[in-house]
C-alpha positions as CSV (number, residue, x, y, z in Angstrom):
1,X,6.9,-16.9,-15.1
2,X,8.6,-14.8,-12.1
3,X,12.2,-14.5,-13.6
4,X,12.7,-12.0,-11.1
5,X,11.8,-13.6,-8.5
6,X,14.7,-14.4,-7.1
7,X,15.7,-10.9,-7.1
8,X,13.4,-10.1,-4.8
9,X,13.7,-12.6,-2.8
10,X,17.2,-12.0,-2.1
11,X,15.8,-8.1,-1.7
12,X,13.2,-9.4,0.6
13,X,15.7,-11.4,2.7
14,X,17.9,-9.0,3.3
15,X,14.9,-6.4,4.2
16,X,13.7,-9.4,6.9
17,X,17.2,-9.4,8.5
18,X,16.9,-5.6,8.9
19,X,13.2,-6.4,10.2
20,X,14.3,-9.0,12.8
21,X,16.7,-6.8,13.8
22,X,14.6,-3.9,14.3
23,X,12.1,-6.1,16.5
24,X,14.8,-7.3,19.0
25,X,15.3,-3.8,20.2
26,X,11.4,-2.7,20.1
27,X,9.6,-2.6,22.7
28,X,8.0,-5.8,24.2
29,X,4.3,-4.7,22.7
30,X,4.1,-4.6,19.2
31,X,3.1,-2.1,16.8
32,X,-0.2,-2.7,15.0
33,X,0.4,-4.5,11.3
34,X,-1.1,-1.5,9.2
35,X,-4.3,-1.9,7.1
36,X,-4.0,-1.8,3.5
37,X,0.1,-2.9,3.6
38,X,1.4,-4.6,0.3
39,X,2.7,-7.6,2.9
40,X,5.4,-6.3,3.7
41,X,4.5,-7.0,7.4
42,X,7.6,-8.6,9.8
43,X,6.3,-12.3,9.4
44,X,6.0,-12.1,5.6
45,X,9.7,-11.2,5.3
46,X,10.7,-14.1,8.3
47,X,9.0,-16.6,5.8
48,X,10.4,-15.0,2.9
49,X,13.8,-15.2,4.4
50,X,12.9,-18.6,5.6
51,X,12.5,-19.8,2.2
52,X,15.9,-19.8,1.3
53,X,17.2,-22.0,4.1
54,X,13.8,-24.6,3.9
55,X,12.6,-24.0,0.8
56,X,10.4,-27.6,1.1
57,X,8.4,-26.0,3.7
58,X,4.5,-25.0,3.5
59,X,3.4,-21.8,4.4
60,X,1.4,-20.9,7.8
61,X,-2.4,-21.8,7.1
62,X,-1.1,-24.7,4.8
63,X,-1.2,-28.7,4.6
64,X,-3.4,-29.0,7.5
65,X,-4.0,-32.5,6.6
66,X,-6.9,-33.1,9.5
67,X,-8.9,-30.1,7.8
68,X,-12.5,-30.6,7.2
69,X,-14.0,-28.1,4.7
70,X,-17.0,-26.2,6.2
71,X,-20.8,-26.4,4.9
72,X,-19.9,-22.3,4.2
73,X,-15.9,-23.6,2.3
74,X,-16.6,-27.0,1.0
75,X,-14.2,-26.9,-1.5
76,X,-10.3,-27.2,-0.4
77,X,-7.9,-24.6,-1.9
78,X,-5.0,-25.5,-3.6
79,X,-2.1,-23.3,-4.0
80,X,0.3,-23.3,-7.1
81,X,3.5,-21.3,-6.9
82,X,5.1,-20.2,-9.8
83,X,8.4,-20.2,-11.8
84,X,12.1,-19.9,-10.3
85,X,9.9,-19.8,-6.5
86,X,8.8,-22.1,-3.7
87,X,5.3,-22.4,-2.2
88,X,6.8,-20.8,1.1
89,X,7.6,-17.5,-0.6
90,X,4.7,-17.4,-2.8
91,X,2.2,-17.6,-0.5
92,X,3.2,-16.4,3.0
93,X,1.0,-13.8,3.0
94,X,-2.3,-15.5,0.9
95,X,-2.2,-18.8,2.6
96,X,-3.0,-17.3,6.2
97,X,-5.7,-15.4,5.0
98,X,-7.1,-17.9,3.6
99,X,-7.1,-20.0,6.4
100,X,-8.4,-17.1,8.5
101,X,-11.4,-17.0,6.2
102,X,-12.2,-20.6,7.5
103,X,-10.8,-22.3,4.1
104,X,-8.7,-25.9,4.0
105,X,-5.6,-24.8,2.2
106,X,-2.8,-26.9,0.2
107,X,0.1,-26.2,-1.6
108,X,3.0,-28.3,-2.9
109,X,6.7,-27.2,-4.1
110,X,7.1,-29.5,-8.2
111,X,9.2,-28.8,-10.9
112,X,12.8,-29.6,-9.0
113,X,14.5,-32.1,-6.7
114,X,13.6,-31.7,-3.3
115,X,16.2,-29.0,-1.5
116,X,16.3,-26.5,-4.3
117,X,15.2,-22.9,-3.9
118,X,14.4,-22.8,-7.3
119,X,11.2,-24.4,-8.2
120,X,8.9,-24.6,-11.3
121,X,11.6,-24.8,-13.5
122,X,11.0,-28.3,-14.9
123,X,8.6,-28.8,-18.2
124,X,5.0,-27.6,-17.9
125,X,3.7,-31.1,-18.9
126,X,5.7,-32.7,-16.4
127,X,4.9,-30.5,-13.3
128,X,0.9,-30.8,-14.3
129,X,1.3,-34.7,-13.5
130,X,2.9,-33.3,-10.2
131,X,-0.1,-31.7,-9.4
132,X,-2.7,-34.2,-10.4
133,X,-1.6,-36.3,-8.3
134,X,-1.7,-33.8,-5.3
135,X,-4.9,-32.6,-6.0
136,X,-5.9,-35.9,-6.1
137,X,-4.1,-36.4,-2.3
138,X,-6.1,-33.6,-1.2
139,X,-9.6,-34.7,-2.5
140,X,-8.9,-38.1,-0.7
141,X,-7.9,-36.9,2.5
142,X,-11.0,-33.9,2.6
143,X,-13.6,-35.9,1.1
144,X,-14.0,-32.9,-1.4
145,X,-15.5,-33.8,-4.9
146,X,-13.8,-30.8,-6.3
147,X,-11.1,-28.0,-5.2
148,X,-10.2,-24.8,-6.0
149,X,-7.4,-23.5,-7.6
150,X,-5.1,-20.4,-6.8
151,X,-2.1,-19.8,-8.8
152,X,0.5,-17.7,-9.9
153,X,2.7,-17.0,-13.1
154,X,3.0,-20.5,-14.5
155,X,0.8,-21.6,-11.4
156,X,-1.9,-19.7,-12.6
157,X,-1.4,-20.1,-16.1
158,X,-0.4,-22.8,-18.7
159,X,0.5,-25.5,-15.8
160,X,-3.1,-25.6,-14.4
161,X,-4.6,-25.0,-17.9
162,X,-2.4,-27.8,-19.0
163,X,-3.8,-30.0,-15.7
164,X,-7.1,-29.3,-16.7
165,X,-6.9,-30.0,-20.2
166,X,-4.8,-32.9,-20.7
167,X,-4.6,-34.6,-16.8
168,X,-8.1,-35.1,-15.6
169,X,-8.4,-31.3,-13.7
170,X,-11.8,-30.5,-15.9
171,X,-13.4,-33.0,-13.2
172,X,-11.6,-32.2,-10.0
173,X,-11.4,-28.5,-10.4
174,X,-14.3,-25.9,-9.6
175,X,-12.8,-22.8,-9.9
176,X,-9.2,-21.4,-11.3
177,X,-8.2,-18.0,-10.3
178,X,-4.7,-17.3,-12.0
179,X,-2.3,-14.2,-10.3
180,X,-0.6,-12.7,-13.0
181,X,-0.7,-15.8,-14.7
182,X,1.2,-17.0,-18.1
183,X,-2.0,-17.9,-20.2
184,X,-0.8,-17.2,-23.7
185,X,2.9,-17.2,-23.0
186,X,5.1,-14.1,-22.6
187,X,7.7,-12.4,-25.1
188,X,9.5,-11.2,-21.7
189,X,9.1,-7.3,-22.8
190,X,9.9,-8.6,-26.2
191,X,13.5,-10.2,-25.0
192,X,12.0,-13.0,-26.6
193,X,12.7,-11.6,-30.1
194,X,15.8,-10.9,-29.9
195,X,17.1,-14.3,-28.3
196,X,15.3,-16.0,-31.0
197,X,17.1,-13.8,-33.4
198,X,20.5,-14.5,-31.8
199,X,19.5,-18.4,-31.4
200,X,19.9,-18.4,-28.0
201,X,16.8,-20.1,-27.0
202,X,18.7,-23.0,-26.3
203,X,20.6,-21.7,-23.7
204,X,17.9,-19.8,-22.0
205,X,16.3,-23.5,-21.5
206,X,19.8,-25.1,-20.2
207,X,20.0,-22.2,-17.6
208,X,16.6,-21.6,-16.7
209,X,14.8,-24.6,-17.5
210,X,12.3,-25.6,-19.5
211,X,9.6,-24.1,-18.0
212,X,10.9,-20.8,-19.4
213,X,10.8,-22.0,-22.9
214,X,7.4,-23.7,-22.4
215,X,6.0,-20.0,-21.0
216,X,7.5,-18.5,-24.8
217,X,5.3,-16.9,-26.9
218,X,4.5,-20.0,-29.9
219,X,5.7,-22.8,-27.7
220,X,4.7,-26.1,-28.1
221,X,2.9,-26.0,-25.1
222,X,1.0,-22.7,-25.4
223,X,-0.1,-23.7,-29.0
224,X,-1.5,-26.9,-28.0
225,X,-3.1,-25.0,-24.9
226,X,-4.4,-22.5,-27.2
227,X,-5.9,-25.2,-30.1
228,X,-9.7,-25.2,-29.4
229,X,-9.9,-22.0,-26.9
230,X,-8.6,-21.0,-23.6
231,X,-11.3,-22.8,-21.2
232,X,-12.5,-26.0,-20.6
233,X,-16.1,-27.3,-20.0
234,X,-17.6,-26.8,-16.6
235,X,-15.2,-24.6,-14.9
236,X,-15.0,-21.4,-13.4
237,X,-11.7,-19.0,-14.4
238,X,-10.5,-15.6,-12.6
239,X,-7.5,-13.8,-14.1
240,X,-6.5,-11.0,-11.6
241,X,-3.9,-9.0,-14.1
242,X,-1.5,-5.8,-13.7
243,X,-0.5,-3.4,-16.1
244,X,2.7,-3.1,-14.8
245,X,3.8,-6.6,-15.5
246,X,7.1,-7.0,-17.5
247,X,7.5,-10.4,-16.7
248,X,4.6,-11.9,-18.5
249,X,4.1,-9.7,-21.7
250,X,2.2,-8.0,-23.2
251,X,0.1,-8.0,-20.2
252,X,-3.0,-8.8,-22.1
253,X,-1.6,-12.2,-22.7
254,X,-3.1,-13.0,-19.2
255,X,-6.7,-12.7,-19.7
256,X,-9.0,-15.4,-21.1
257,X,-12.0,-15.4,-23.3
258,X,-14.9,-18.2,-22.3
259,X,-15.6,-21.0,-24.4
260,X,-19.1,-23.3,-24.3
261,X,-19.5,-24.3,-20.5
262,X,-16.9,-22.1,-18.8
263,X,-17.3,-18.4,-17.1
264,X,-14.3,-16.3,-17.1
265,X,-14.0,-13.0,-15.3
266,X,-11.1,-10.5,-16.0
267,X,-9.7,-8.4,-13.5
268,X,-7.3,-5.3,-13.5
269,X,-5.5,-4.4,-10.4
270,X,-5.7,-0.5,-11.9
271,X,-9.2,-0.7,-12.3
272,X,-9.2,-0.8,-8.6
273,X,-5.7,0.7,-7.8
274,X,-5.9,3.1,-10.6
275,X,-2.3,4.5,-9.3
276,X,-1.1,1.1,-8.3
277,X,2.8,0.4,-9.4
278,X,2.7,-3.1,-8.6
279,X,4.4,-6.0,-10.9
280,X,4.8,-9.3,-11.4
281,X,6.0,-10.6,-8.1
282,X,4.9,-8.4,-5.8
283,X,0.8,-9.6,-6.5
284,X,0.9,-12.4,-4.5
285,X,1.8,-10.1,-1.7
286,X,-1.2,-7.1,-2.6
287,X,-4.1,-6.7,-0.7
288,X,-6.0,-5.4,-3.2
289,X,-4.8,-8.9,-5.6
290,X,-5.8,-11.0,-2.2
291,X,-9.6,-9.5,-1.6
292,X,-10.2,-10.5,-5.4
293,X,-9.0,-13.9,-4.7
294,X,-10.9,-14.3,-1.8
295,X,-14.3,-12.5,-3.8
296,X,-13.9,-14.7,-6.4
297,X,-13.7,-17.9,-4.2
298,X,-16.8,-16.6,-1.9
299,X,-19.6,-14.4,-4.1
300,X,-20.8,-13.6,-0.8
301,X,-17.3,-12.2,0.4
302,X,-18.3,-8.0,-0.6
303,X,-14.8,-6.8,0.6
304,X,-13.9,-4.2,-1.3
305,X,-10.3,-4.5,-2.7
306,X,-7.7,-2.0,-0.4
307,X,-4.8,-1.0,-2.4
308,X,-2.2,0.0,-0.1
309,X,1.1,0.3,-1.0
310,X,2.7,-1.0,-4.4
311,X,6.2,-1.8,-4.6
312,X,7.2,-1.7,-8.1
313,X,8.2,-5.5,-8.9
């Protein structure tokens, strides 16, 4: 659930501005992007910045709707932004890799009217019909029997859990990998007890929407998730988790335990990074959170993770 991530994208904007600037008065050939950077890179923060002014659009790499998976890809990748954000801000940096690595890549912007900066914000249920019926676009327009699934925060968490549970995903979906996703539901570094103390639950829902109160620790929706296990028969689930989150706590909220028919595998950004500060937002802009993506769509993809430099949100 990134609650702050229109913090940073403000932060982010006004670092772009200050990058555009920068590049109108470099010199005409320019300076190698750096191995190893969080993202950070001049066209991340132009599509970051973007995002507040077309907040409908896809990122690069996205919605190529003439793709054809590959004998080596055959499974289309579908893209799932989380709480508060757009699919342009989420994944300007993911979605290009993954086309690079010879993928068919989709996302789609739910959970609010179309024009809004703020996404994701509509109830969990709802948004999982929103992306049933893209999936199901996408499987008609590849000839895919299944996709994959990359999310983050509530796109990684109880929306495509919900999807696969309660929409039809358990057929349509291979493989989940959630990015810092909201599995179990978050006590938002225990603010949770305190506005349920106070009674102001209600008005966290009127101004932040109900997504926020689906993503609470012992909502409706997480207990019905939770009823009969964290998995579902036949697929494949990656959680790719930092300690540093304070968006989605306790952190350990994120990881899942297999049930009959499914394989999870549970990863820690500090069991790779062991220095790493990075948080909520900033893993969908990691390089270290990308190559685990990328490893666990493609067994055969041995990159080892880089870990760069972490930003500390």
């Amino acid at each position: 659930m990134s609650l702050i991530r229109p913090l940073r994208s403000l932060l982010l904007a006004a670092t772009a501005a200050c990058a555009v600037a920068g590049l109108t008065a470099a010199p005409a050939a320019a300076a190698p992007r750096p191995t190893g950077a969080i993202g950070l890179d001049p066209q991340t923060l132009a599509a970051v910045a973007k995002s507040l002014i077309t907040p409908d659009a896809a990122p690069e790499g996205a919605n190529d709707w003439d793709c054809k998976p590959s004998a080596e890809h055959p499974r289309p990748v579908v893209l799932v932004h989380g709480t508060w954000a757009n699919a342009l801000n989420t994944w300007s940096s993911l979605s290009p890799k993954l086309k690079k690595a010879g993928y068919c890549v989709y996302t789609v912007n739910f959970g609010a009217p179309a024009g809004s900066v703020i996404k994701a914000s509509g109830p969990v249920p709802e948004s999982a019909k929103e992306i049933a019926a893209f999936v199901d676009k996408v499987l008609a327009r590849t000839g895919a029997d299944k996709v994959d699934m990359v999310g983050h925060s509530q796109g990684g968490g109880l929306l495509p859990r919900w999807y696969l549970k309660f929409e039809g995903g358990a057929q349509k979906v291979n493989h989940l990998v959630g990015v810092a996703p909201s599995n179990h539901g978050t006590d938002m570094s225990s603010l949770l007890n305190l506005g349920e103390s106070l009674n102001l639950m209600g008005i966290v829902g009127k101004f932040a929407g109900q997504a926020a109160i689906d993503q609470t620790r012992g909502s409706e929706v997480t207990r019905k998730l939770d009823d009969g296990g964290d998995t579902v028969h036949g697929v494949t689930y990656t959680t790719i988790v930092t300690t540093n989150d304070r968006v989605v706590t306790p952190y350990a909220n994120q990881y899942l335990t297999a049930g009959a028919g499914a394989k999870v595998t549970n990863h820690t950004i500090q069991d790779h990074c062991p220095s790493s500060w990075v948080g909520h937002a900033g893993m969908t802009l990691h390089p270290a959170a990308a190559q685990l993506v990328l490893s666990a769509l493609d067994p055969n993809d041995k990159g080892k993770p880089e870990c760069g430099i972490s930003l500390p949100f």
